[in-house]
N, C-alpha and C positions, 0 to 999 in steps of 0.2 A: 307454304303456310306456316311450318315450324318457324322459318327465318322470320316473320312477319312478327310471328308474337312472343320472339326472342326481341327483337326491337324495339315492338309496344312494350314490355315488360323493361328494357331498359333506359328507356326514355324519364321516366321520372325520377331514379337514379343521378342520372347525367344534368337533370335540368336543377336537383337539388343540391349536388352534389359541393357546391361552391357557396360559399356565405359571404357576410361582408367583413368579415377580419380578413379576407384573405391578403394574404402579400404577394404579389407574384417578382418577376426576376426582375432587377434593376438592375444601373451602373455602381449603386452604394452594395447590396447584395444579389451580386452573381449567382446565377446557377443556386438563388432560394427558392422555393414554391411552398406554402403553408398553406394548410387549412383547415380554418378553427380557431386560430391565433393569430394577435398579430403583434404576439413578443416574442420577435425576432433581434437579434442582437450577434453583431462580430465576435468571433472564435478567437480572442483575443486573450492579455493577463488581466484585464478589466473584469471578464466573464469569468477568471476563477471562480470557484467556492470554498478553496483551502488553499491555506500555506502549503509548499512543499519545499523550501529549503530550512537546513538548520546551519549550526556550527556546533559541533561536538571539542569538550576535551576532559582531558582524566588523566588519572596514574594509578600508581600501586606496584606492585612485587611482583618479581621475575624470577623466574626460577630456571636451571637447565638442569634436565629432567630423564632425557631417555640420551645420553651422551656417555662417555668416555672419563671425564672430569664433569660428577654432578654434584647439584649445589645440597644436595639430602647426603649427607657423609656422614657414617659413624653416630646416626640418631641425633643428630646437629643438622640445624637448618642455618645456610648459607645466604644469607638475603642479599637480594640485587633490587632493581626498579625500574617501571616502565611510565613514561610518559606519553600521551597520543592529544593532536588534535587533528580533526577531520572536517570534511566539506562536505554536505550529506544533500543530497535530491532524492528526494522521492517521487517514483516513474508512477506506482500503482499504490491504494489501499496495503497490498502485498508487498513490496519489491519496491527497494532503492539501490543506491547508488552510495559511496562515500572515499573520496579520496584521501587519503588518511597518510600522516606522517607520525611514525613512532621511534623513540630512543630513548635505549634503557641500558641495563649494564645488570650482568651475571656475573656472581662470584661461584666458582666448584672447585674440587678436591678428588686426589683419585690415589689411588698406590698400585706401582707396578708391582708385580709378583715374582718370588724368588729372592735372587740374591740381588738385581737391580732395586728391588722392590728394599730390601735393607738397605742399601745404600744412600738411595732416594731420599727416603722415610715417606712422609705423606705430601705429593705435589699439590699446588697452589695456583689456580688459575681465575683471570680476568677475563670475561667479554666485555666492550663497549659498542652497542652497535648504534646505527639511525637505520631508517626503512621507512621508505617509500611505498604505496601500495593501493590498487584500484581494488575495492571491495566491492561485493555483492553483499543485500541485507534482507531476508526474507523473515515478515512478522507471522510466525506463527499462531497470533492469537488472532490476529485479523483471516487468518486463511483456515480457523479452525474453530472459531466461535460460533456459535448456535446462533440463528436468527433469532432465536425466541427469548434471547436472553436479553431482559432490557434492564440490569443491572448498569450500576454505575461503570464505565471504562477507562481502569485509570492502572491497571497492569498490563504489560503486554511483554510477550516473551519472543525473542527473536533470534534468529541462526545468524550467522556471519560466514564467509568464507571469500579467497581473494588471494592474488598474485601480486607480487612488486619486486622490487630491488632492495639489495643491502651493501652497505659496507660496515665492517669492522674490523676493528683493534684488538688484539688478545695479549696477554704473557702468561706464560707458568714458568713457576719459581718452582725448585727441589732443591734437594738439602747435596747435588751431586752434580749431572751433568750441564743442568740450567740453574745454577747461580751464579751470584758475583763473587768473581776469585781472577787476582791475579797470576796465582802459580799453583794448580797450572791456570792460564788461560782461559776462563769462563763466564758466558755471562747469560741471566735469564733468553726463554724464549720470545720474541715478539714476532708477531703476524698481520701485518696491516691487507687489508682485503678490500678494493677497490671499490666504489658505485661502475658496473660494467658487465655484458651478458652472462659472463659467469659465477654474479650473486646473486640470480633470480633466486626467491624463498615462497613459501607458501602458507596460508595461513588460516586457520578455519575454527567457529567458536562457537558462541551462546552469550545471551546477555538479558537481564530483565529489568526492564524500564520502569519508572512509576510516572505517573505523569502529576507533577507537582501543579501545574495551573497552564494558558493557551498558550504560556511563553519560554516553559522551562520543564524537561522531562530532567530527569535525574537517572542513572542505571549502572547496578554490579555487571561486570564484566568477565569474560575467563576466554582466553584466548591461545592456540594452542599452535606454533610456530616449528617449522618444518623448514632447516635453515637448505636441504641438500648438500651439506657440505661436511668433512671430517672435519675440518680446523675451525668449526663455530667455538666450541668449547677451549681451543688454547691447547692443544693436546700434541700438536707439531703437525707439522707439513704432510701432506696427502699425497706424494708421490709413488711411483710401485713398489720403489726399494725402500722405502717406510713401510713396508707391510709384509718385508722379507727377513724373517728372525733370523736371516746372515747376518745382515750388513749391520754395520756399528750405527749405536744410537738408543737412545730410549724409544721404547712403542708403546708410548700414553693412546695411539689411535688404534692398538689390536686390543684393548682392555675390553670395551667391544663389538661388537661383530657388524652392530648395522656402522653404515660408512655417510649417517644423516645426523648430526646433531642436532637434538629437537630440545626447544624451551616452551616454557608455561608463564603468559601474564595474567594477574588477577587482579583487577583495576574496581574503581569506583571514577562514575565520568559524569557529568551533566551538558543538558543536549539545548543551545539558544534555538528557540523556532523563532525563522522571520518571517515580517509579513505583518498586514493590517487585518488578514482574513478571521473569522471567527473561531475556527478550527484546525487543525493539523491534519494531510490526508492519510497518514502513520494513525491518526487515531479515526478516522472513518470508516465502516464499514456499508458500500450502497445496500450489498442484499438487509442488513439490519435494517437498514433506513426505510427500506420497500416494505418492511414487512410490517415495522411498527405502524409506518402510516397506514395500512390496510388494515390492521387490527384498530387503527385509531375509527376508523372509518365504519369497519364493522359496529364497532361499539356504540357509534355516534347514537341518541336519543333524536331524531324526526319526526316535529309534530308537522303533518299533513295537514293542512288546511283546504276544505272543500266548499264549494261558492262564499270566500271573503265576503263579496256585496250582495250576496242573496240571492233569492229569484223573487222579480216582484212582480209579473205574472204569473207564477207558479205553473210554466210550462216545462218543467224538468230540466232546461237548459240555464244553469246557473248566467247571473249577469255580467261575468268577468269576458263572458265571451258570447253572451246572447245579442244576436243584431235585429231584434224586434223584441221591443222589451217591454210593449204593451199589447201581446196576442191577447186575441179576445179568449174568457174561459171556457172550456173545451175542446180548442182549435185544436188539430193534430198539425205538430213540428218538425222541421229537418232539423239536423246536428246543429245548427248555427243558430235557431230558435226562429226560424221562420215561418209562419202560418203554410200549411201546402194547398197548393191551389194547382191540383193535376191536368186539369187543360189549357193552365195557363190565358182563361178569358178575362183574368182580373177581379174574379168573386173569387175568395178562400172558402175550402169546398165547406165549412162549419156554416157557409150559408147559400152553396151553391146547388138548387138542384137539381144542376144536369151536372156530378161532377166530369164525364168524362166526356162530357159535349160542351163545345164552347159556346156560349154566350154572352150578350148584354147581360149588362150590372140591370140596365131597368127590371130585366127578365126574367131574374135573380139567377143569371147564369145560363140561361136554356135559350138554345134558339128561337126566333120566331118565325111563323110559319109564312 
């Protein structure tokens, strides 16, 4: 019994359940089934709704910072410079991608201590590097914006962090064992430092964008470079008897203690969006999108219109959907505006009077005897 009217019950479900947009599975769309619509369309780059590649570049000033020879000496800034361009995808609203090549060059200064430190006087050193390097780029404004904020969007503040490769070039000059001298014998430091597994570097920052129009963001930069190496800065060779106050030599790499020469770039860059799309998916937000249109929608004004064409037998059942639109006055109606006629003998019972007995029309409805 339960089964039976689990079944009636879902029968008009199942028999409704499909309209005529439906699409069902073809050879052009496999494994589609819709229903309700029938804008259906290939998951293809036709079907974007945003650009998501750019090309980024910039420069600015480099600094070495937390090293052995740094470029902040004696209340004097040391100026170097970084140049960057990048290949930028963006994966999500949140999170890209940027392959990025940079080359810049630090100037620092350092004095050893003591009597080497007098002799020296104040050493002088060069980095030149290039870098290579796969970036991660998470927008914090996009992952942190309020849905309900429908102000304009045209900052957005974003983290950086990423792995690559280096090579570079160093010398430090001093007034002693690294300079030009032919007697005794001497000549500056140079360090040439290969593209190869042992100048992986690391890199991690912040940066804030403005977004000037659909084709061109603009963005301050600050970027903070973790070279893992003692000879980023020019300081000498990294081997263990460089770190042994026996052995002969200057130790520009005990000055000190961390064994990572790390630099700071401070750039200004502008960012090409390509693409014919209307938008950038870096400046889209879906939950905002979802919400404005629901508040668009709450808000909306709805005038309801109640029988457009009337009722022009005035049997309660407006004419937009009455299918007897000339019941006679009084007749009682079903839903659809049909006079009722309960025994079904062909007199509507407003003149029938045997309603619940059928009869002839002559009879006015009543049988005869």
């Amino acid at each position: 019994m339960k089964l039976g009217l689990l079944l009636l019950a879902t029968l008009p479900i199942a028999a409704y359940a499909q309209d005529s947009t439906t699409v069902n599975s073809s050879s052009e769309y496999p494994n589609t089934f819709s229903s309700g619509s029938a804008n259906v369309q290939r998951f293809d780059n036709k079907a974007r709704r945003f650009n998501d590649w750019s090309i980024s570049v910039g420069g600015g000033a480099a600094f070495m910072v937390h090293s052995d020879l740094r470029s902040f000496y004696d209340k004097k800034v040391n100026w170097g410079y970084n140049a960057y361009v990048s290949v930028d995808k963006q994966i999500t609203h949140t999170f890209g991608l940027s392959l990025i090549y940079q080359r810049g060059e630090t100037k620092q200064k350092a004095m050893l201590g003591g009597a080497a430190g007098a002799a020296a006087g104040v050493g002088t050193a060069t980095t030149k590097f290039n870098q290579l390097a796969l970036m991660g780029d998470i927008n914090f404004s996009n992952l942190l914006r309020r849905v309900d904020n429908h102000s304009p969007y045209r900052w957005a503040l974003h983290g950086y962090a990423g792995i690559g490769i280096q090579n570079y070039n160093t010398s430090l000059h001093d007034g002693n064992e690294y300079r030009w001298s032919d007697n005794p014998k001497r000549v500056p430091l140079f360090i040439d430092q290969k593209f190869d597994i042992n100048s992986i570097y690391y890199q991690f920052g912040t940066g804030l964008k403005y977004k000037v129009s659909k084709l061109i963001d603009i963005e301050a930069r600050a970027m903070y470079i973790i070279s893992g190496d003692d000879e980023f800065d020019g300081g000498g060779w990294a081997g263990p008897n460089d770190y042994d106050p026996a052995t002969p030599g200057s130790k520009y790499n005990m000055i000190s203690d961390s064994r990572s020469d790390n630099a700071l770039s401070v750039t200004l860059g502008v960012s090409f969006k390509l693409g014919n799309k209307l938008s950038h998916l870096a400046w889209h937000d879906p939950l905002q999108e979802a919400y404005y249109r629901t508040s668009v929608l709450e808000n909306a004004a709805t005038d309801l219109v109640v029988c457009e064409k009337g009722d022009a037998d005035n049997d309660g059942v407006c004419d937009d959907w009455d299918r007897q639109l000339d019941t006679p006055a009084g007749a009682r109606v079903d839903g659809a505006g049909v006079a009722l006629d309960m025994d079904l003998d062909g007199v509507i019972d407003l003149y029938d009077k045997c309603v619940t007995v059928p009869g002839p029309v002559e009879n006015n409805g009543c049988p005869t005897k």
